[in-house]
C-alpha positions, 0 to 999 in steps of 0.5 A, a space after each residue: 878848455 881844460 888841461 887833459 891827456 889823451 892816449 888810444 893806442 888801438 888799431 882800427 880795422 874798418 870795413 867788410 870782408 877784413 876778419 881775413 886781417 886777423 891771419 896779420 894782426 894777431 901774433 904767429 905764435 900766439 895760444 889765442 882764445 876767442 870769447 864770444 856771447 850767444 849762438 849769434 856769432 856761430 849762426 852767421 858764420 863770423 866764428 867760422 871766418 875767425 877760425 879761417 884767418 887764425 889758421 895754423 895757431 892755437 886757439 881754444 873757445 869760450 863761450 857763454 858771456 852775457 849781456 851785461 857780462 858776469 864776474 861768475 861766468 868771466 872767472 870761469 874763462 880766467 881759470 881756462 886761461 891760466 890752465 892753457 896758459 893762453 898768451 892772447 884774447 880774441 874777443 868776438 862780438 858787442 860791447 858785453 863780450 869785450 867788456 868781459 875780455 877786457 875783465 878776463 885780460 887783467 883778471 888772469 895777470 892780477 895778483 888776488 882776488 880779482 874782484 878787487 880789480 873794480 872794488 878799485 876801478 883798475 888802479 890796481 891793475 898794472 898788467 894784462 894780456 893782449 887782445 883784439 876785438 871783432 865787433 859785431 854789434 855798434 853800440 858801446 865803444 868799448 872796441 876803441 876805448 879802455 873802460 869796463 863793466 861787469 856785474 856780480 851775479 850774487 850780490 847785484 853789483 855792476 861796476 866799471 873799471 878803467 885801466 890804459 892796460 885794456 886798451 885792445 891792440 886792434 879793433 875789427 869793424 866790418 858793418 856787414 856784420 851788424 846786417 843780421 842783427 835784430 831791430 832791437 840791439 839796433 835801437 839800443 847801440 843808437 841809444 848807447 852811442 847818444 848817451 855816451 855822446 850826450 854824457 861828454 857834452 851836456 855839462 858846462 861850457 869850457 870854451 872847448 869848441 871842437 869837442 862841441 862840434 864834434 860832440 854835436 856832429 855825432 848826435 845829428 849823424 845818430 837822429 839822420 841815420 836812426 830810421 833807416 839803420 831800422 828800416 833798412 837793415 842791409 844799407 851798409 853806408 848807414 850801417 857803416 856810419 852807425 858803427 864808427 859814430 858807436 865808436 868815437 862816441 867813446 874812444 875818448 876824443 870828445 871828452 879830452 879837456 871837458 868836464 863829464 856828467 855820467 851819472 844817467 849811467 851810473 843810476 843806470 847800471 843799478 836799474 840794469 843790475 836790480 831789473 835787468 833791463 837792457 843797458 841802452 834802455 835805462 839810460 833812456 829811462 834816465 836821461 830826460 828826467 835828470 836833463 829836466 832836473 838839472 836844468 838850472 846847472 846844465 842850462 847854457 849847454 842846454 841852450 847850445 844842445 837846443 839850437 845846435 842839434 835840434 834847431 830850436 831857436 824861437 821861444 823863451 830859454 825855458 821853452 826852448 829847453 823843455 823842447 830839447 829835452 822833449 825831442 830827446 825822449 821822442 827820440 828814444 821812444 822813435 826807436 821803440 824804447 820806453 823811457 818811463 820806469 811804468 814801461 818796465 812795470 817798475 813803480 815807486 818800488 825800484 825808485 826806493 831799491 835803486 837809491 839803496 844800491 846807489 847808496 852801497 855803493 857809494 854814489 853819492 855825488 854823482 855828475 859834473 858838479 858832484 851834486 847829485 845826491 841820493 836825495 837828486 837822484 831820487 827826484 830824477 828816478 821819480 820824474 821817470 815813473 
């Protein structure tokens, strides 16, 4: 195993009925503004209930954040944080909208220009206001974890950035919330949450026995709860389980002391930016191809990812492997994601437009072992058409 340290400060506050919890967990004195994304949060009462428990302090609203939130629309709260000078964020929603909290909670504390923040990937960033979170939607993790995104609108740059500052103080994870949510965030939050999983755990064996275990726990609780968490949207046990799987597959315990891969999301943040195809969708696209490309690097872990998770324990190494990475894009394709670029009427175009960015941006040796180039990546976006 290899050497790591690993810090989570945030509080978890699991279960229904806990918004109320907010009147205790945030601050008596605090000037909150509560950010959220569309007209969801207001349609099911959850910003009413928000408003309820916040009672007698001051709050202000930001509305507006985008899935796949932007530096254009997330200045703009930046600017309404300076001028009211609020002290603590209350960010309502999925993973965009705290993505974007987390941008706005270094963002306001930055000294210049807060692009810079993911120019640098947050070692810039040496303070940032208080937050909590209310989730509404399982998928990203980014309720439990300190890891952002945020694409510039202008340019079509979506970069991440990490930073211990952005750790939510407390998360709020009520899975009667998740009741109303539509078919398709629902399949997109289980592929999220698979990949993220998979990103930690498909590399190279490193003898870290529980992270495997662990690792390959959540993705047999994913494939078990997958159909009825679609069939049934108001069965609160799957529901309950999707939200905290969402949750440890990105809060950092499974990748402690593990070489990690992240390219499936890297080439797939530039599909999003260049298309905007849903987040959780590009990784599906990605993900099989590139397990197929890689095959030779990543095939003890393959082998393991084959028996453990899919059962597959008769055939050749190779036979085994094309199986595995076979259910894996059923898998998908059982939630109703396409995981082929000609799904998303894209074609040998986007593979061209999707190295270019790559390139800008200077993701040239991407994966475990660096060795994804432009050339690779290319193969792998290919093998997708």
């Amino acid at each position: 195993m290899q050497s790591f340290t690993f810090y989570n400060p945030t509080q978890i506050v699991f279960g229904p009925d806990k918004v109320a919890e907010l009147s205790k967990l945030v601050p008596a004195t605090a000037k909150v503004l509560v950010l959220y994304g569309g007209a969801s949060a207001q349609k099911t009462g959850t910003l009413a209930e928000v408003r309820a428990a916040l009672g007698e302090r001051v709050v202000q609203e930001f509305g507006g954040i985008e899935p796949n939130p932007t530096y254009e629309t997330l200045m703009k709260a930046v600017e309404q944080v300076k001028r009211e000078k609020i002290d603590f964020l209350l960010a309502v929603g999925g993973g965009s909208v705290i993505d974007g909290t987390k941008f706005v909670a270094a963002a306001a504390c930055f000294d210049g220009d807060a692009w810079d923040i993911l120019l640098q990937r947050g070692s810039n960033v040496t303070r940032a206001l208080p937050f909590g979170t209310v989730l509404t939607l399982p998928a990203t993790g980014s309720e439990m974890n300190s890891g952002s995104v945020v694409t510039c609108k202008a340019t079509q740059t979506k970069l991440a950035f990490m930073s211990r500052h952005v750790f939510p103080v407390f998360s709020v994870l009520d899975p009667t919330k998740t009741f109303t949510l539509p078919p398709r965030q629902i399949a997109n939050g289980i592929a999220d949450a698979f990949v993220h999983t998979v990103e930690q755990y498909l590399t190279y064996p490193v003898q870290g026995l529980a992270q495997d275990r662990f690792a390959e726990g959540l993705l047999q609780t994913l494939i078990e709860i997958a159909p009825k968490a679609l069939a049934e949207p108001e069965d609160y046990d799957t529901r309950a389980n999707l939200m905290w799987t969402a949750t440890l597959a990105l809060n950092g315990l499974i990748g402690a002391g593990v070489p990690q891969d992240w390219a499936t999301h890297m080439i797939g943040h530039e599909l999003t930016a260049l298309y905007g195809i849903d987040h959780a969708r590009t990784l599906a696209i990605v993900l099989p191809s590139l397990l197929n490309v890689q095959r030779d690097t990543k095939r003890a872990k393959l082998l393991q990812y084959a028996e453990r998770v899919w059962h597959l324990t008769s055939g050749t190494d190779d036979e085994r492997i094309d199986s595995a990475i076979a259910r894996t894009r059923a898998f998908f394709e059982s939630l109703g994601i396409r995981t082929r670029l000609s799904g998303y009427e894209l074609g040998s175009e986007a593979v061209d437009a999707v190295v270019r960015q790559l390139q800008s941006h200077g993701m040239t040796s991407l994966g475990e072992h660096q060795d994804i180039s432009l050339q690779v990546s290319r193969t792998i976006l290919e093998a997708a058409l």
